[in-house]
N, CA, C and O atoms as a CHARMM CRD file, in Angstrom:
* protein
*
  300
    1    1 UNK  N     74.85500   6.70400 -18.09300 PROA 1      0.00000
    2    1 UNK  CA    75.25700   8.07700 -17.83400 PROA 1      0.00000
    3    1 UNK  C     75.44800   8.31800 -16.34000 PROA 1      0.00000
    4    1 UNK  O     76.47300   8.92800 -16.03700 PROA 1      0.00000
    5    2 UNK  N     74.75300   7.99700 -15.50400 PROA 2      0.00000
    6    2 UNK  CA    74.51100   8.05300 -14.10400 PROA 2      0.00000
    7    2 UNK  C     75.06700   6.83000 -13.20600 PROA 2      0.00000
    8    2 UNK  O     75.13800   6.78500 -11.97700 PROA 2      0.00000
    9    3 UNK  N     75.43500   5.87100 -14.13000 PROA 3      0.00000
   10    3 UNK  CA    75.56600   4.29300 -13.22100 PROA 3      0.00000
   11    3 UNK  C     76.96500   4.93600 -12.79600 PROA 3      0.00000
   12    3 UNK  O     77.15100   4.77500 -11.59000 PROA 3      0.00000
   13    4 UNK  N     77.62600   5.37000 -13.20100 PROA 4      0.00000
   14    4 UNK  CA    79.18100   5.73300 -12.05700 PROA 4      0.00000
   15    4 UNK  C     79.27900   6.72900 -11.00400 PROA 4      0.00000
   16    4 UNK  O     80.32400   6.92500 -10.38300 PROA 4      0.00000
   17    5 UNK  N     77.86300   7.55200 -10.74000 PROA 5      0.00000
   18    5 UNK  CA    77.51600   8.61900 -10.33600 PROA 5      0.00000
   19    5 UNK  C     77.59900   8.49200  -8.63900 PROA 5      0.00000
   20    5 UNK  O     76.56400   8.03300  -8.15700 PROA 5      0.00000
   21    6 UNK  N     78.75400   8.85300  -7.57900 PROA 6      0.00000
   22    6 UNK  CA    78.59200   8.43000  -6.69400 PROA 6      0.00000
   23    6 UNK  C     78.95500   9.64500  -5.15000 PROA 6      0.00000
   24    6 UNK  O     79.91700  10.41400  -5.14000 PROA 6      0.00000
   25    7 UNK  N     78.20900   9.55600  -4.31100 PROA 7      0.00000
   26    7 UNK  CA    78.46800  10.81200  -3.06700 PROA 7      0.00000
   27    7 UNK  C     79.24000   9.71700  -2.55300 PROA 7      0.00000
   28    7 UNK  O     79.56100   8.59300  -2.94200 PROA 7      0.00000
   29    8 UNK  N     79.47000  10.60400  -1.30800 PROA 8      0.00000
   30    8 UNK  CA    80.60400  10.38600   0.09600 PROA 8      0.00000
   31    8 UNK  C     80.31500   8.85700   0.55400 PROA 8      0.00000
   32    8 UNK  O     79.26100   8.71600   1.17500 PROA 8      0.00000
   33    9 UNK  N     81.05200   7.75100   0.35100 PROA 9      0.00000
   34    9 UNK  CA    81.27800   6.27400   0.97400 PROA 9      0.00000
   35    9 UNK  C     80.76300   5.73800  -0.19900 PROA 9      0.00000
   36    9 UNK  O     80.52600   4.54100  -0.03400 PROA 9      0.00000
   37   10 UNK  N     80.38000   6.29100  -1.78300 PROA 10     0.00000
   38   10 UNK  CA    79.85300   5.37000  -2.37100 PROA 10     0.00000
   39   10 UNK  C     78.84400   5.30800  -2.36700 PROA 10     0.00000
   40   10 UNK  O     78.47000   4.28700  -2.94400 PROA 10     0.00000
   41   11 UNK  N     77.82200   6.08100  -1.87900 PROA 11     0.00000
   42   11 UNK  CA    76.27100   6.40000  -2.05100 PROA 11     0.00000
   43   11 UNK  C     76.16600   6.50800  -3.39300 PROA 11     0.00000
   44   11 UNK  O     76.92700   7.22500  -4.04300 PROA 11     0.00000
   45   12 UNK  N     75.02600   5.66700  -4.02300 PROA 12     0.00000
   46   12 UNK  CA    74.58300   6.30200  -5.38500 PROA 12     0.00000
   47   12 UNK  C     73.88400   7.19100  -5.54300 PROA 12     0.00000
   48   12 UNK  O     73.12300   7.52000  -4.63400 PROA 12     0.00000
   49   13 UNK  N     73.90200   7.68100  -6.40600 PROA 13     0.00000
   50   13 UNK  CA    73.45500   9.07200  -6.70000 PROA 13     0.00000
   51   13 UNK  C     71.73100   9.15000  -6.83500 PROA 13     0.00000
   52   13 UNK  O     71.12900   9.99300  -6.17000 PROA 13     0.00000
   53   14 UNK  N     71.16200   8.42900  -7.53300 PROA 14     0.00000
   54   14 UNK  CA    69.85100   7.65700  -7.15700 PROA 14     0.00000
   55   14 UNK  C     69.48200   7.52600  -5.93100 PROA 14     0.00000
   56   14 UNK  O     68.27000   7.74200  -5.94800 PROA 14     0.00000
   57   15 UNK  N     69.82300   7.28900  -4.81800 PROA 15     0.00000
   58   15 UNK  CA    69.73900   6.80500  -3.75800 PROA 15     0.00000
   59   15 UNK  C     69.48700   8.22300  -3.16400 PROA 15     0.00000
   60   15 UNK  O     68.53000   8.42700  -2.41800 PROA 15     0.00000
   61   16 UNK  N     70.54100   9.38100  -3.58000 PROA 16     0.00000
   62   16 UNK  CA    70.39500  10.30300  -2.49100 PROA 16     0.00000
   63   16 UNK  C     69.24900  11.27100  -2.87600 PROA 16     0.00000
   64   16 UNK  O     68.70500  12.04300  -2.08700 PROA 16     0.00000
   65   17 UNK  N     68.76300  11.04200  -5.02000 PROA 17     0.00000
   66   17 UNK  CA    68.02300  11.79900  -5.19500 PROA 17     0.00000
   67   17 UNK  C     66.99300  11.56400  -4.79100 PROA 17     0.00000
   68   17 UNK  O     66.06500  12.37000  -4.74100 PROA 17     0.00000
   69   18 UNK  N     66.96300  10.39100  -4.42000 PROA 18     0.00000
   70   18 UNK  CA    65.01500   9.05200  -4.47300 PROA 18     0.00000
   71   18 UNK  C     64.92600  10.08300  -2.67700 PROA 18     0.00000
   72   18 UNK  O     63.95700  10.74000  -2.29500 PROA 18     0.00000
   73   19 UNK  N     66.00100   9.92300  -2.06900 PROA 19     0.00000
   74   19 UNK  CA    65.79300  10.42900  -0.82400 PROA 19     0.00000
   75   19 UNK  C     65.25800  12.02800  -0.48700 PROA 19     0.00000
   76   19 UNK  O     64.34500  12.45700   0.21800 PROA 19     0.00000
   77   20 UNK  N     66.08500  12.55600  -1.17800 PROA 20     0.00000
   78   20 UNK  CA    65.86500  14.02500  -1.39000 PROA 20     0.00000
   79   20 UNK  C     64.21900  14.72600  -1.55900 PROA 20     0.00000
   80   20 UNK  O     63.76200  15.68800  -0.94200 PROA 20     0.00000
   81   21 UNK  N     63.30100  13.56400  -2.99500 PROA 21     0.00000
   82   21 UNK  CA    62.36300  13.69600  -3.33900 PROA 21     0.00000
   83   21 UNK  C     61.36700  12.99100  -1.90100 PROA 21     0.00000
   84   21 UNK  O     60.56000  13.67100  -1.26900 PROA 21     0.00000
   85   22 UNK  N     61.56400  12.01200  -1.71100 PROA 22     0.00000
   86   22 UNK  CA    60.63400  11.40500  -0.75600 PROA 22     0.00000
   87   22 UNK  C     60.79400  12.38900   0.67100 PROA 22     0.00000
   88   22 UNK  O     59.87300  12.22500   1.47100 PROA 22     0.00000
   89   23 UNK  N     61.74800  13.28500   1.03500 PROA 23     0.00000
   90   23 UNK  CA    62.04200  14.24300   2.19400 PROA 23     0.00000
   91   23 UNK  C     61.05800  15.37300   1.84100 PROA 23     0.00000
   92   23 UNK  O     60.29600  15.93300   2.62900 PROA 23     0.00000
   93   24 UNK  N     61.24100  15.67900   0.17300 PROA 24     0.00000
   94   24 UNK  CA    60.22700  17.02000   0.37500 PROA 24     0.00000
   95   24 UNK  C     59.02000  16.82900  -0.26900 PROA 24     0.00000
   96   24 UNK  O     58.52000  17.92600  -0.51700 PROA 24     0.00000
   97   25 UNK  N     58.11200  15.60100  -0.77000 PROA 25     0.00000
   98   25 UNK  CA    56.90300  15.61700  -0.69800 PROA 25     0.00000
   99   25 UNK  C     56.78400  15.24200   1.08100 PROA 25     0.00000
  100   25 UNK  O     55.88600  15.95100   1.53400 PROA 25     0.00000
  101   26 UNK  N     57.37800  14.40200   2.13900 PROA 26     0.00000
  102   26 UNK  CA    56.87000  14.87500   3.65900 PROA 26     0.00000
  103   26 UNK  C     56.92700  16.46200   3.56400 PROA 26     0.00000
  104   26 UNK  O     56.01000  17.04200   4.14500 PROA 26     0.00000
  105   27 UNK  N     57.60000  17.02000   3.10200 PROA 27     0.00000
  106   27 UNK  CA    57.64400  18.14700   4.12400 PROA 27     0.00000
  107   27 UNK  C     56.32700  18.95100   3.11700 PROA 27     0.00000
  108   27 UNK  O     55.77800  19.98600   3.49600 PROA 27     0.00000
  109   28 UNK  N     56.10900  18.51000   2.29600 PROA 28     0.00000
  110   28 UNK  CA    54.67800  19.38700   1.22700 PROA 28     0.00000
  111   28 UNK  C     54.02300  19.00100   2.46100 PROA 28     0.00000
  112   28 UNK  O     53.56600  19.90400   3.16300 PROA 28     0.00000
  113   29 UNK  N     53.87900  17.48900   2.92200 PROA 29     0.00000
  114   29 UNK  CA    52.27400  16.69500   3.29500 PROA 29     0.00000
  115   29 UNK  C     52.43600  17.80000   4.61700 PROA 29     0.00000
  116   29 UNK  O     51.40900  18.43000   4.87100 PROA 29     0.00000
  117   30 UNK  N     53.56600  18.06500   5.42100 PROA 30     0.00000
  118   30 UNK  CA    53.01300  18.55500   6.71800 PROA 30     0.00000
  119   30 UNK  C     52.97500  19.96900   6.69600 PROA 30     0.00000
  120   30 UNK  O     52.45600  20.61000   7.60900 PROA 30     0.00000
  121   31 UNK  N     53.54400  20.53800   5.61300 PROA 31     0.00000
  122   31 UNK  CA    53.04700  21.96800   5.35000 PROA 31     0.00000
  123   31 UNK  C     51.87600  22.25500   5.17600 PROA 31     0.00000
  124   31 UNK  O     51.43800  23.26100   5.73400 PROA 31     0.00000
  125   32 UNK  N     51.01100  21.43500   4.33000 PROA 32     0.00000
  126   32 UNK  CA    49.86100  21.27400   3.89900 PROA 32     0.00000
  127   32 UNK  C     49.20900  21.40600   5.20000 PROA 32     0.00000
  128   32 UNK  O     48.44400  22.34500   5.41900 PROA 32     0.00000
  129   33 UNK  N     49.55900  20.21700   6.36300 PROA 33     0.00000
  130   33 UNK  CA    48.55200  20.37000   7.14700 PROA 33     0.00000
  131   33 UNK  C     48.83100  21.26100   8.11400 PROA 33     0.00000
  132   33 UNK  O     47.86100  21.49800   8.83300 PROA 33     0.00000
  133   34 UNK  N     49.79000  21.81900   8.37500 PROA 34     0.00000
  134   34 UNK  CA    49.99000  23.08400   9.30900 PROA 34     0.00000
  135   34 UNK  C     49.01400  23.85500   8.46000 PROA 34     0.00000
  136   34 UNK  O     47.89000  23.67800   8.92900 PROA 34     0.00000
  137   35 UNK  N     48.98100  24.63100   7.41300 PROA 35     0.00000
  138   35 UNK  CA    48.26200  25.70000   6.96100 PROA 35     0.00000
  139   35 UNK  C     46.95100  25.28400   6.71600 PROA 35     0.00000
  140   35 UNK  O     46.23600  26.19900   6.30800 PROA 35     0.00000
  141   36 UNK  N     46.21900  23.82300   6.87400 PROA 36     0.00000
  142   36 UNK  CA    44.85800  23.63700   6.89700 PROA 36     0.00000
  143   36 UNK  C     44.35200  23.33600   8.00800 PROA 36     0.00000
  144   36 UNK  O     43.17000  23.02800   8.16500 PROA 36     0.00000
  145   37 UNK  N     45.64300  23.42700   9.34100 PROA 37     0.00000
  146   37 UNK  CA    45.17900  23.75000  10.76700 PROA 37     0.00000
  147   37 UNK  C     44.84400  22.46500  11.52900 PROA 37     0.00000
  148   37 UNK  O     44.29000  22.28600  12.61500 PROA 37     0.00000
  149   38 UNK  N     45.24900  21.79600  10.80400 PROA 38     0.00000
  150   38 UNK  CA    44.80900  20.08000  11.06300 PROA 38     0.00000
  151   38 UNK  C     46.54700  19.64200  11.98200 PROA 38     0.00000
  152   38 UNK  O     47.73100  19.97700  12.01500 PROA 38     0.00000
  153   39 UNK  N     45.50100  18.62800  12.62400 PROA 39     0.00000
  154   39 UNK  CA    47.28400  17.90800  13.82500 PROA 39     0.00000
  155   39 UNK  C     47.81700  17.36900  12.94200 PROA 39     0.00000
  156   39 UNK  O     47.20700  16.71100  12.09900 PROA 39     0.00000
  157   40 UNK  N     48.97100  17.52500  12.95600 PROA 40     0.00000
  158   40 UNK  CA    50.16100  16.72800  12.73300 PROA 40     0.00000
  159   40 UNK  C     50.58000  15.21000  13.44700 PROA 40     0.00000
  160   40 UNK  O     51.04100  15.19500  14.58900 PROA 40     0.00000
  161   41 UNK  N     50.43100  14.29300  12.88200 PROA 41     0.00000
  162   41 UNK  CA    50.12700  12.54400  13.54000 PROA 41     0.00000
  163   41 UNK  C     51.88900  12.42100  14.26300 PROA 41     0.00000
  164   41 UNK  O     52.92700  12.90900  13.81600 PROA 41     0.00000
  165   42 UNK  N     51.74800  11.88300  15.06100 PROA 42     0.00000
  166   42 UNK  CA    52.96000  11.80000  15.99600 PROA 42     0.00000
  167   42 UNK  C     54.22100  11.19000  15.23100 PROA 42     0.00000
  168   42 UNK  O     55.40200  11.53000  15.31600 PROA 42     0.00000
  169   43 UNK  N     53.56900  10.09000  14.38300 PROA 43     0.00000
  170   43 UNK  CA    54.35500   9.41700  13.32000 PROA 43     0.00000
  171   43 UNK  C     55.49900  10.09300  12.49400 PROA 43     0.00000
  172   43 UNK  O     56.69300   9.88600  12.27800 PROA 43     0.00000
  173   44 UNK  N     54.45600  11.08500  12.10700 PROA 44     0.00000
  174   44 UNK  CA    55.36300  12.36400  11.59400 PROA 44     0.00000
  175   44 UNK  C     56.17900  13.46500  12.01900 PROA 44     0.00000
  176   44 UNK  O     56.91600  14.20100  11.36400 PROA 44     0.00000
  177   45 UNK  N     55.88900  13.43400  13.31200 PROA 45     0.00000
  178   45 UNK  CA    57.00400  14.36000  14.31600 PROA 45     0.00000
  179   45 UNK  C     58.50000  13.29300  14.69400 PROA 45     0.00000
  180   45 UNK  O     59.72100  13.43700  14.76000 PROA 45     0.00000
  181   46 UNK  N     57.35000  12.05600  14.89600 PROA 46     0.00000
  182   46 UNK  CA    59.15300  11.32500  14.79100 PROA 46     0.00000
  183   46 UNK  C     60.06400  11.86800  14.21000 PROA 46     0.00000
  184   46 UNK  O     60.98300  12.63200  14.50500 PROA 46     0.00000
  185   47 UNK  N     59.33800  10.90600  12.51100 PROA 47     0.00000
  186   47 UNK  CA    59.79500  10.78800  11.64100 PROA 47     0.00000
  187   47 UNK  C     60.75700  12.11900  11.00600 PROA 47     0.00000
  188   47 UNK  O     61.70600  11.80000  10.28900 PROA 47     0.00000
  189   48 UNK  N     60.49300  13.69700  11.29000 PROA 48     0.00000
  190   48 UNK  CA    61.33500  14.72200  10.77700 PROA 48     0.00000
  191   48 UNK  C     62.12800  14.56400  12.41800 PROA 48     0.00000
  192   48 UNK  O     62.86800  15.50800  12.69300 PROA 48     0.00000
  193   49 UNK  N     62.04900  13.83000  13.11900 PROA 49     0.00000
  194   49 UNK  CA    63.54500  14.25500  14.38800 PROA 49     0.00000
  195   49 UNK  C     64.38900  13.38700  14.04500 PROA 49     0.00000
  196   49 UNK  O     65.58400  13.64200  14.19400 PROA 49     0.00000
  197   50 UNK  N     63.95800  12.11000  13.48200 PROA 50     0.00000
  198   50 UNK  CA    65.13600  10.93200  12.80100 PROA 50     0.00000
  199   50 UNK  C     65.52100  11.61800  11.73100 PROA 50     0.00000
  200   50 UNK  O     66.74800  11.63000  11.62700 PROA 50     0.00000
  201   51 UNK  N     65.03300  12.11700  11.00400 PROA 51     0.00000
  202   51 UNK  CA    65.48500  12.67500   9.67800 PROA 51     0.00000
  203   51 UNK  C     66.75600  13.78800  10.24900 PROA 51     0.00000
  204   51 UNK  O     67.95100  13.79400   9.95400 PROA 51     0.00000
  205   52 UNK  N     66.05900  14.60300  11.07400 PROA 52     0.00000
  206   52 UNK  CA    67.16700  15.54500  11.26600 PROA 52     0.00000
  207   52 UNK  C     68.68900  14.88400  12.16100 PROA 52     0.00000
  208   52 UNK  O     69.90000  14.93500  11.94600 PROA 52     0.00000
  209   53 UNK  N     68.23700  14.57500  12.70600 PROA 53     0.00000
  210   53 UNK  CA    69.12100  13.77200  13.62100 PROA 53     0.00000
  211   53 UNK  C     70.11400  12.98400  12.51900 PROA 53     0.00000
  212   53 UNK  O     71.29200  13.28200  12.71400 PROA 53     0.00000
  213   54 UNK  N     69.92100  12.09000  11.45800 PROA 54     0.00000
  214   54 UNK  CA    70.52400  11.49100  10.79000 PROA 54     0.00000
  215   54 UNK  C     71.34000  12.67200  10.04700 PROA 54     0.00000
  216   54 UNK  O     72.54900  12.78400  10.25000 PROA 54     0.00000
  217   55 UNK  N     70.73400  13.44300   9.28600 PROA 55     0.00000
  218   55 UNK  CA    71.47900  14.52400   8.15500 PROA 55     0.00000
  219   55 UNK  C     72.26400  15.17300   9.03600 PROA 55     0.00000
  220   55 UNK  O     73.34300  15.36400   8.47700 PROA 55     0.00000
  221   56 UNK  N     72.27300  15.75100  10.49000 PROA 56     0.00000
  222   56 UNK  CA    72.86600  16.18200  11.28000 PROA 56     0.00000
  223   56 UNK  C     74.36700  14.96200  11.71300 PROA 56     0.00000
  224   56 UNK  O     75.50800  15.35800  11.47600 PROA 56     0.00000
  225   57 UNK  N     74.27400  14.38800  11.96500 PROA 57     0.00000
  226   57 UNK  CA    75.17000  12.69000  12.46400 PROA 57     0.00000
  227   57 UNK  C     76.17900  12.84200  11.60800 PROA 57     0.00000
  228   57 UNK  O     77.37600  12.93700  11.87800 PROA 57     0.00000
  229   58 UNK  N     75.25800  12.87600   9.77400 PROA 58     0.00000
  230   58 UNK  CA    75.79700  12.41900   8.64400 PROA 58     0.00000
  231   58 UNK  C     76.77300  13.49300   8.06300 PROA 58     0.00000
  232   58 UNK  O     77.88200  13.34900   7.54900 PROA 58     0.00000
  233   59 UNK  N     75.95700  14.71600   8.32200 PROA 59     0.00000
  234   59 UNK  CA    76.93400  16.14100   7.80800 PROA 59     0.00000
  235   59 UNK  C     78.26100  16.38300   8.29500 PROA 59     0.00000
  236   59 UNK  O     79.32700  16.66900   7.75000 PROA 59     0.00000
  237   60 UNK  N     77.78600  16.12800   9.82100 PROA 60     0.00000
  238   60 UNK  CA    78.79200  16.48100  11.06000 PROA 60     0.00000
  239   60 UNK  C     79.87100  15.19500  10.52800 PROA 60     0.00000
  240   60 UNK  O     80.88800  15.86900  10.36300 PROA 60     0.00000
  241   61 UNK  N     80.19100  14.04800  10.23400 PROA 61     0.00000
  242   61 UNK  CA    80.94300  12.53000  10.15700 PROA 61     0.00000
  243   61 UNK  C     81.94300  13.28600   8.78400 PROA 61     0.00000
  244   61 UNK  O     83.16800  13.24400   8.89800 PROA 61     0.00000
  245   62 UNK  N     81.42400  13.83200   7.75700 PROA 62     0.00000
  246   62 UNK  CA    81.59100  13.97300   6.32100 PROA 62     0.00000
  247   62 UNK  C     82.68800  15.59100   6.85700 PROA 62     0.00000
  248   62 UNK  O     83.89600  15.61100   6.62200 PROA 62     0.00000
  249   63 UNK  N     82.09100  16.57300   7.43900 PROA 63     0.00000
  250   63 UNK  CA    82.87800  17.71100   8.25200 PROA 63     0.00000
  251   63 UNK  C     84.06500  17.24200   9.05700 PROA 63     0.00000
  252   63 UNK  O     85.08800  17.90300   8.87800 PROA 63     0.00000
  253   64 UNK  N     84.14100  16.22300   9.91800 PROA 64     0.00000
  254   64 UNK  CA    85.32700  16.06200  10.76100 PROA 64     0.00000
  255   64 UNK  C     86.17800  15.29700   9.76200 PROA 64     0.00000
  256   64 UNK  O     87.38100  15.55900   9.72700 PROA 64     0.00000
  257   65 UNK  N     85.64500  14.32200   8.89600 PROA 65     0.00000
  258   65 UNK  CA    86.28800  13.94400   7.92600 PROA 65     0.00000
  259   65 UNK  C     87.16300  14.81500   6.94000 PROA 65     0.00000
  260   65 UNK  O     88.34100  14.50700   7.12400 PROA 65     0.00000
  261   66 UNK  N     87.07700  15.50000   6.25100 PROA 66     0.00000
  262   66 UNK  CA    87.58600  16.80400   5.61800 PROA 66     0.00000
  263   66 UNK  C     88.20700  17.37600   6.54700 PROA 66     0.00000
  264   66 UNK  O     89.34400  17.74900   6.25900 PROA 66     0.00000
  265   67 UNK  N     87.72800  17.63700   7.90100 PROA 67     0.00000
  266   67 UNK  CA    89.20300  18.19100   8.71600 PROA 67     0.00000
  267   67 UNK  C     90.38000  17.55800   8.89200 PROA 67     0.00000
  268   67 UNK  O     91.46400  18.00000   8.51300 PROA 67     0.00000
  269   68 UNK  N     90.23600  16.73100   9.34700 PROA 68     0.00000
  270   68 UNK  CA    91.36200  15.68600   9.45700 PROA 68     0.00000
  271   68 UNK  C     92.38700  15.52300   7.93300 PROA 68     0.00000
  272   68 UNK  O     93.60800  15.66700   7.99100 PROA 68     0.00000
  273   69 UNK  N     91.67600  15.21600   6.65900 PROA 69     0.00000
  274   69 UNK  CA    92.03200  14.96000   5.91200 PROA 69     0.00000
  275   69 UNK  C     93.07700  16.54000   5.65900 PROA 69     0.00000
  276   69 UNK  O     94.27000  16.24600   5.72600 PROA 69     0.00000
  277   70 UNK  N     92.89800  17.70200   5.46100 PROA 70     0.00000
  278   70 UNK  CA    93.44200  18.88400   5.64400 PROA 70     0.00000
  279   70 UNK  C     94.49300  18.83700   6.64400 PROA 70     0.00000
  280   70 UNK  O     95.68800  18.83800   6.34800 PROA 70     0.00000
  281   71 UNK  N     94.08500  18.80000   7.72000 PROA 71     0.00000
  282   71 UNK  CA    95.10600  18.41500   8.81300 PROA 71     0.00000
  283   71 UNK  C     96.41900  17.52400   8.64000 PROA 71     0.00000
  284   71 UNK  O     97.43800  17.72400   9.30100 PROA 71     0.00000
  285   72 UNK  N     96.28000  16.45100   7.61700 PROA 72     0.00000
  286   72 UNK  CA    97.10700  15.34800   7.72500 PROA 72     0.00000
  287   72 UNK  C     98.23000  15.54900   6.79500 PROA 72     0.00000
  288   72 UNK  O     99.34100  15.02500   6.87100 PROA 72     0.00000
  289   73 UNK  N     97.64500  16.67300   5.58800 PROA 73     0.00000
  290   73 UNK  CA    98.26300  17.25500   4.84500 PROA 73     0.00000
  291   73 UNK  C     99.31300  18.36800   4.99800 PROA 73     0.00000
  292   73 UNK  O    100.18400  18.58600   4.15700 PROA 73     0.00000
  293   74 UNK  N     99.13200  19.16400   6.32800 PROA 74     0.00000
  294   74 UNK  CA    99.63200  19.73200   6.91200 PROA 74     0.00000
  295   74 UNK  C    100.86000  19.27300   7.63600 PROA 74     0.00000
  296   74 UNK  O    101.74600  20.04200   8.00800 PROA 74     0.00000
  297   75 UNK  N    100.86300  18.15500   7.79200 PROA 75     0.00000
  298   75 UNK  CA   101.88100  17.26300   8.55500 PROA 75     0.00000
  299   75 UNK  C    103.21300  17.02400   7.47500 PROA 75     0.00000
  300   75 UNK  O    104.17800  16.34600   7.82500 PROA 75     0.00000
């Protein structure tokens, strides 16, 4: 049902959900510890600036893409 299931370059669809889920139990674990007042391990401050940084890279690549593609049509 799902094996043809595919995002932008051919990502499987699995891939982006497995990601999706593993993004928001981090973001439970550091909610958790903001509201039990406890530090946040440095590991984990990386780790959400790579995250953002990537979905940011990745959104922005997939956006100029679709412009262009519009654009070319225009021609």
């Amino acid at each position: 049902m799902y094996k043809d299931c595919t995002y932008h370059f051919g990502v499987p669809c699995f891939t982006v959900w497995l990601t999706h889920i593993v993004m928001g139990l981090l973001f439970i674990y550091i909610g958790y510890l903001l509201l039990e007042g406890k530090k946040v391990n440095k590991w984990l401050s990386v780790s959400l600036i790579v995250i953002g940084v990537l979905a940011m890279l990745y959104h922005a690549h997939i956006w100029y893409n679709e412009n262009n593609k519009k654009n070319y049509k225009k021609l």
